[in-house]
C-alpha positions, 0 to 999 in steps of 0.5 A, spaced: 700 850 474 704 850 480 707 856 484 713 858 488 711 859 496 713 867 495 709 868 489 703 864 493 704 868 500 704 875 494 697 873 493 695 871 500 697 878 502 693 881 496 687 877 500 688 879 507 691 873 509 697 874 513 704 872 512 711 873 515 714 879 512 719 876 507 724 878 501 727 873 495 733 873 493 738 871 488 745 870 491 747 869 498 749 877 499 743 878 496 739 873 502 743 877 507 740 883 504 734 881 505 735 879 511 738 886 513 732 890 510 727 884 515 730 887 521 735 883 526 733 876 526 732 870 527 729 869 520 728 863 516 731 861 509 728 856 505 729 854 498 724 855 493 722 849 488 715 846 487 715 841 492 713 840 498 718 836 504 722 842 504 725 841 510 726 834 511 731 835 505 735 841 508 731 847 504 728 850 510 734 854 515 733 858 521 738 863 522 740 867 528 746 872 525 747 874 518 753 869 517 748 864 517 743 866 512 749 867 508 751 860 509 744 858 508 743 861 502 749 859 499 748 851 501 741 851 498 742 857 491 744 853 485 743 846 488 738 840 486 733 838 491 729 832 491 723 830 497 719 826 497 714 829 494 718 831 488 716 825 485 724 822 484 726 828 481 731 833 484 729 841 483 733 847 482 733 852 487 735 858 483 733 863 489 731 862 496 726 866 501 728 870 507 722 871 512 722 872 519 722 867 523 715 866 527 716 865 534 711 858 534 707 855 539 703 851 535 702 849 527 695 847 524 693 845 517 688 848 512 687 847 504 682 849 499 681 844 493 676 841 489 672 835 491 670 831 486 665 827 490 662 832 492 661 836 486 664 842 490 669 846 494 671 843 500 676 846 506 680 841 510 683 843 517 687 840 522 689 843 529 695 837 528 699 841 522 706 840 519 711 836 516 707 830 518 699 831 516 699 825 512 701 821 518 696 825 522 691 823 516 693 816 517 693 815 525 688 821 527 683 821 521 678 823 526 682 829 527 681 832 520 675 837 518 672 837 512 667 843 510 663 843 504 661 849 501 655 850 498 656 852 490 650 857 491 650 860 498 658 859 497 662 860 504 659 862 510 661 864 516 658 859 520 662 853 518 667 857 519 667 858 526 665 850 526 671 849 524 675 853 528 673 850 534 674 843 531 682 844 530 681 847 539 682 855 537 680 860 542 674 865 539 679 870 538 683 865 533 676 862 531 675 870 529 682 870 525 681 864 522 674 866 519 677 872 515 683 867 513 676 862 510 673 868 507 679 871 504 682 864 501 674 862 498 675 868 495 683 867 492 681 861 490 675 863 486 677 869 482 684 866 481 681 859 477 685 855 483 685 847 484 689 848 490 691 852 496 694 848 502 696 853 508 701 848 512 703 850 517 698 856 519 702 858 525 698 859 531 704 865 534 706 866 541 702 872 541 696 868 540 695 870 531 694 866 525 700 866 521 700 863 513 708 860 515 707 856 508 703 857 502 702 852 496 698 854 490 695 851 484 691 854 478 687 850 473 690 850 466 684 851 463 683 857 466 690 860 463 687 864 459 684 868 463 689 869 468 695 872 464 697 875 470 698 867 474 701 864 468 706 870 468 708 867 474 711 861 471 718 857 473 719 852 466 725 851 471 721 847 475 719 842 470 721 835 466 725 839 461 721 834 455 714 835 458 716 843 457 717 842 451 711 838 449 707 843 451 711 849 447 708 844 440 701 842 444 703 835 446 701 832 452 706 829 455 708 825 461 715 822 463 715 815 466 720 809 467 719 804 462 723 803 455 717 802 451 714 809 447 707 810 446 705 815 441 697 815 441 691 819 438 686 822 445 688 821 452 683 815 453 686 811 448 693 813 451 692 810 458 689 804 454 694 803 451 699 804 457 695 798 461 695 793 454 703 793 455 702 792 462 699 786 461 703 784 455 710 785 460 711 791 459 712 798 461 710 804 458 716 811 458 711 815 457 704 818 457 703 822 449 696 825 446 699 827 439 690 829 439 685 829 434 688 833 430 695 831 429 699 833 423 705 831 420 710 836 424 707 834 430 708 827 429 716 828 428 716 832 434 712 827 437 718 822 435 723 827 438 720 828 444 719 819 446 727 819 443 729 824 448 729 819 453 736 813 453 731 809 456 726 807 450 728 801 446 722 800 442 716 805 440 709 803 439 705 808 435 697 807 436 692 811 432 685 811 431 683 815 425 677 819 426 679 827 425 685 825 423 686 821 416 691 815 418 694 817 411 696 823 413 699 819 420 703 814 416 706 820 412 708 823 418 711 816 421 715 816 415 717 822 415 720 823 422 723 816 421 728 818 416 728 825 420 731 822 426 735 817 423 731 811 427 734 806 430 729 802 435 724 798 433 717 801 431 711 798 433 705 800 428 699 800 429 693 804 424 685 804 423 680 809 421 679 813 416 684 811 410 687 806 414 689 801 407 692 807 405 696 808 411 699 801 412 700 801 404 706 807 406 708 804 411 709 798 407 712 801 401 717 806 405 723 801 406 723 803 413 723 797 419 717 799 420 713 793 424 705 793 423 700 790 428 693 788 427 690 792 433 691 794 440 694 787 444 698 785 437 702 791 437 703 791 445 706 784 443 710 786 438 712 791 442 715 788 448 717 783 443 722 788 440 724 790 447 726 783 449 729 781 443 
């Protein structure tokens, strides 16, 4: 689950990691309210989305008068906003943050995340941090620190201060940044998180490190542990198809293509994917109806891949192990007839009760196109799409 940059600069502080004081706001005399209540400026408006980029796309503003974080707040409230990081799609700004602005004189960069390699906790830093921290992990890659933090003895303040003066900090700054290490190791740990990104970390003008930004994801796994995070949830911010597919425990992934899977367990759905590659074709969507799909889950399923206008052809492609191919066969037909399909149906069925499942298929009356394994179905399918 991704968070808003107030709601991670709300734990930040719960940490003692230190963040510009700021106050959210619904409208733009709300904004200027706000900003009233921060003090007499400047202060900086930004929208709030799920995205990073921001500020190339015109969601960050700094304001000198309260006029103008009126005419911020309202350029930005109740907009869309894409960035290159949004992945193609534009977010609603349904409220923005108002924050003092910072005199800066320099910007760093500081996440926290899973290192995978390394089976472990890592901290990446960089004295060379803003907007452009991808360009500078391009161009200037001896210019990004990574610290690897032992499972056992977890954070120490050592590598810390290691890091400190990697990223050109004087022994004061060195001294902030460790109580920021420890206070983020700690966040990350009690919150399940995956990610926390401080870009940038603000060196000011008095010489202190400042969170200026903040970005926070949590492991859905751990969800049920952490009401108080999924409390903090913005379905606003999501592909409104995928926020459906999880209300019936479906896994669902948007994408560009015209040909719709329908698939039992994740790792059949991405070999599914890559056989309709291969066959020309390209997958709309990712969908893992899981092990122990039923029959109404399958005519959710249907509903969900039919909710795009881009797909012309369905490819359904089941492996009965818990779930009997019988059951699925009703489940197809029954979402047939309820959706009133019009597209071709691509069908693909083995495992348990699998002759049973073809033999409804086949006696349903419905257009219903059977296929013989996995790269049968993906030529039918992309067959059916170019017919």
């Amino acid at each position: 689950m991704n968070f808003h940059e107030y709601q991670a600069k709300e734990l930040f502080a719960q940490y003692a990691i230190p963040v510009p004081p700021g106050r959210v706001a619904t409208s733009p005399d709300a904004a200027v309210e706000a900003a009233k209540a921060l003090g007499t400026g400047p202060w900086m408006v930004k929208a709030q989305i799920h995205a990073g980029g921001r500020g190339k796309a015109g969601g960050v503003k700094f304001c000198k008068s309260t006029d103008e974080v009126h005419a911020a707040a309202a350029g930005m409230l109740h907009s869309r906003m894409a960035t290159y990081q949004s992945a193609g799609r534009a977010l609603p700004v349904n409220l923005v943050l108002v924050a003092d602005a910072a005199q800066i004189e320099r910007e760093l960069y500081l996440s926290v995340l899973i290192d995978r390699d390394a089976k472990a906790i890592s901290f990446i830093g960089s004295g060379q941090g803003g907007v452009d921290i991808e360009q500078v992990a391009r161009e200037s890659p001896q210019d990004i620190h990574t610290v690897t933090v032992d499972f056992v003895e977890g954070l120490q303040p050592y590598q810390c201060r290691g890091l400190g003066f990697a990223m050109g900090l004087n022994l004061k700054q060195v001294n902030q940044l460790t109580r920021i290490m420890l206070g983020l190791y700690r966040l990350f740990q009690d919150k399940d998180l995956s990610l926390i990104e401080l870009n940038p970390l603000g060196v000011l003008a008095d010489g202190n490190l400042v969170a200026l930004d903040g970005k926070i994801n949590s492991d859905d796994n751990a969800e049920f542990r952490h009401p108080e995070l999924t409390a903090l949830h913005d379905p606003s911010q999501e592909d409104p198809t995928e926020a459906e597919a999880a209300r019936h425990n479906l896994n669902y992934v948007t994408m560009d293509g015209h040909i719709g899977c329908m698939v039992n367990g994740a790792g059949l759905a991405m070999a599914t994917m890559d056989v309709i590659k291969l066959a020309g074709g390209e997958p709309a969507n990712f969908l893992d109806v899981g092990g122990g799909a039923t029959r109404e889950r399958v005519a959710e399923a249907f509903k969900l891949i039919l909710s795009s206008s881009g797909v012309k052809a369905i490819l359904v492609n089941i492996f009965g192990g818990i779930v009997r191919c019988d059951l699925i066969a009703e489940g197809i037909v029954a979402a047939v007839k309820e959706v009133g399909l019009k597209i071709p149906v691509v069908v693909r069925l083995q495992g348990t009760n699998v002759d049973k499942g073809r033999a409804l298929l086949a006696g349903s009356g419905l257009a219903i196109i059977p296929a013989d394994d996995l790269n049968d179905a993906a030529r039918k399918a992309v067959a059916a799409v170019q017919a």
